[in-house]
C-alpha positions in Angstrom: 43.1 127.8 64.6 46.9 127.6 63.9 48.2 129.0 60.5 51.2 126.8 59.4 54.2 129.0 57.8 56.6 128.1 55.1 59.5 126.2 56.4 61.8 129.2 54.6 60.1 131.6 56.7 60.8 129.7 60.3 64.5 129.0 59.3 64.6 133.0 58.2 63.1 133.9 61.9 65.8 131.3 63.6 68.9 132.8 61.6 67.4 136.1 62.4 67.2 135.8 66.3 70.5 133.5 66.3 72.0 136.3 64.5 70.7 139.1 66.9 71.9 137.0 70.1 75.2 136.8 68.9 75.2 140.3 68.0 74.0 140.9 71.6 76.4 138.9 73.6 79.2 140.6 71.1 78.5 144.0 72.4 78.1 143.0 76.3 81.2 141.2 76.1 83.5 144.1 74.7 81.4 147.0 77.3 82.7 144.1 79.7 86.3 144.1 78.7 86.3 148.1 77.6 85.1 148.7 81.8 87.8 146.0 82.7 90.4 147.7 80.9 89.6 151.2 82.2 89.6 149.9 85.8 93.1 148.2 85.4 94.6 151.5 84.7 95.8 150.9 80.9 95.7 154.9 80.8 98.3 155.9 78.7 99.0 158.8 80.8 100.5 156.6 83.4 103.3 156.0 81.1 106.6 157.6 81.4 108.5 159.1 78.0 112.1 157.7 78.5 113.1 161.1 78.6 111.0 161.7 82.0 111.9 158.9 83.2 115.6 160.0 82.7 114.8 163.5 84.1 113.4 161.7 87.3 116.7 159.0 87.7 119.0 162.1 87.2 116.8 164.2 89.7 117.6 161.1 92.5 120.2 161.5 95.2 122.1 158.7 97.1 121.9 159.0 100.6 124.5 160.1 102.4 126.1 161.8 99.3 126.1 165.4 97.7 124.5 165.9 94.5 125.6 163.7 91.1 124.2 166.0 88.6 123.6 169.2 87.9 119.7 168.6 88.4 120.1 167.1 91.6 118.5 168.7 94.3 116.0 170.4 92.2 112.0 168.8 92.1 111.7 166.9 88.5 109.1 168.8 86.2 105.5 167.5 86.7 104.9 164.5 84.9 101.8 162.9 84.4 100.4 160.0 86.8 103.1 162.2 89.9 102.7 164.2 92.9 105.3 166.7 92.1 104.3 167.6 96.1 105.3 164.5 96.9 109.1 165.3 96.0 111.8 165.5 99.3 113.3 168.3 97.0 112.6 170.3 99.5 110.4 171.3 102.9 107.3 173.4 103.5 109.6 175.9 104.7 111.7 176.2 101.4 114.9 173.9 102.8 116.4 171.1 101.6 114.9 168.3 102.8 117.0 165.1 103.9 116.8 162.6 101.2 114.8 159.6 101.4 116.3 156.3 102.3 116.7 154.0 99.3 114.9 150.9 99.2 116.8 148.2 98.9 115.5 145.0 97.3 116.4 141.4 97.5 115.2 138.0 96.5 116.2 134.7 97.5 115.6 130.9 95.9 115.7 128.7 99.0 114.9 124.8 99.5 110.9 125.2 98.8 110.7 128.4 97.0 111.1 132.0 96.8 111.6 134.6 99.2 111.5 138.4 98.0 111.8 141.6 100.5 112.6 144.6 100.8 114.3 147.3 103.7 114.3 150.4 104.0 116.5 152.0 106.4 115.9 149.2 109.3 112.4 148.8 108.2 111.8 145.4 106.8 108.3 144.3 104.2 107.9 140.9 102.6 107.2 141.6 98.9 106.4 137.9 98.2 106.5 134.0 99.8 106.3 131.4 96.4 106.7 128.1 97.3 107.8 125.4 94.6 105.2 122.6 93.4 104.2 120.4 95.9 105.2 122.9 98.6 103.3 125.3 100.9 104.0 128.5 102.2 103.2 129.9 105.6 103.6 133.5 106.5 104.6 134.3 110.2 105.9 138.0 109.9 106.1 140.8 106.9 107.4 143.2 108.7 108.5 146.1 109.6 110.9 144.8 112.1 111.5 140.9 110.6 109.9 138.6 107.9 109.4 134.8 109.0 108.3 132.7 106.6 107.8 128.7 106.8 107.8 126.7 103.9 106.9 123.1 104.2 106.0 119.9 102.1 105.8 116.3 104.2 108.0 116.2 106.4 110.8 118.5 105.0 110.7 122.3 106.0 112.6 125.3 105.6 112.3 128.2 107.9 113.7 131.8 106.2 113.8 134.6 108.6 115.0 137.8 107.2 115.8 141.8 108.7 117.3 144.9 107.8 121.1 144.7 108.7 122.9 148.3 107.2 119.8 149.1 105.8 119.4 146.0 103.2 117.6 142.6 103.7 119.8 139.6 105.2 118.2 136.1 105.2 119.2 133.3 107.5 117.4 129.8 106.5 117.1 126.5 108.3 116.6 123.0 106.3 114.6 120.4 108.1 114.5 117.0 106.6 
């Protein structure tokens, strides 16, 4: 035999477990974004005071010149989120080490899209292909000796090929129609 409740009482127990699934879902959705966030590298130790940041620009050298500052040449103070080992301030044997070639950056708006890459010394490396709406992208070479990229939509087409020449990027592009 069934025993009826008050209708009070089955709209308290439905408010009750509503209230506890919301609850629930609350608390699985904010472990889910806290884990997220962790993973994504939001550390704040990651994050450069301007004044280490200025410590590490001054610290730089420009190839094939002396020394700019009077901190040049020396390895920048450990910082947080570095590998102060990873400094060419100097060798394993205590002498200055030859200073890394810059990298040298540059981006280009062709028919179709964008082109972005990057050399360093005569070493070449696409750093992104974005085509325009309607357009598509195809990516022959990244690198390290050239970058070809094909960018296409119908019968139009634009063909960017790009290598190091004096140790920056150089870009020649042909239009089809």
């Amino acid at each position: 035999m069934r025993v009826a409740r008050p209708p009070q009482v089955n709209r308290v127990l439905a408010v009750t477990a509503w209230a506890l699934a919301a609850v629930v879902a609350g608390v699985v959705a904010w472990s889910a974004v806290a884990v997220i966030g962790d993973q994504a590298g939001a550390s704040p130790e990651g994050v450069l005071s301007p004044a280490q940041v200025t410590g590490l620009l001054a610290a730089r050298t420009v190839p094939g010149q002396g020394p700019t500052s009077p901190t040049e040449g020396r390895a920048p103070a450990a910082t947080p989120g570095l590998d102060a080992s990873a400094s060419p301030a100097s060798s394993a044997a205590g002498e200055p080490a030859s200073p890394a070639a810059a990298e040298v950056v540059r981006n280009w708006t062709v028919p179709g899209g964008r082109v972005g890459a990057a050399c360093i010394g005569d070493r070449i490396r696409l750093l992104f292909a974005t085509p325009d709406a309607g357009w598509a992208v195809e990516v022959k070479a990244t690198g390290p000796e050239d970058v070809e990229i094909e960018l296409k939509r119908g019968e139009a087409e634009t063909k960017v090929h790009a290598a190091c020449l004096s140790g920056a990027p150089d870009l020649t592009s042909a239009v089809q129609d």
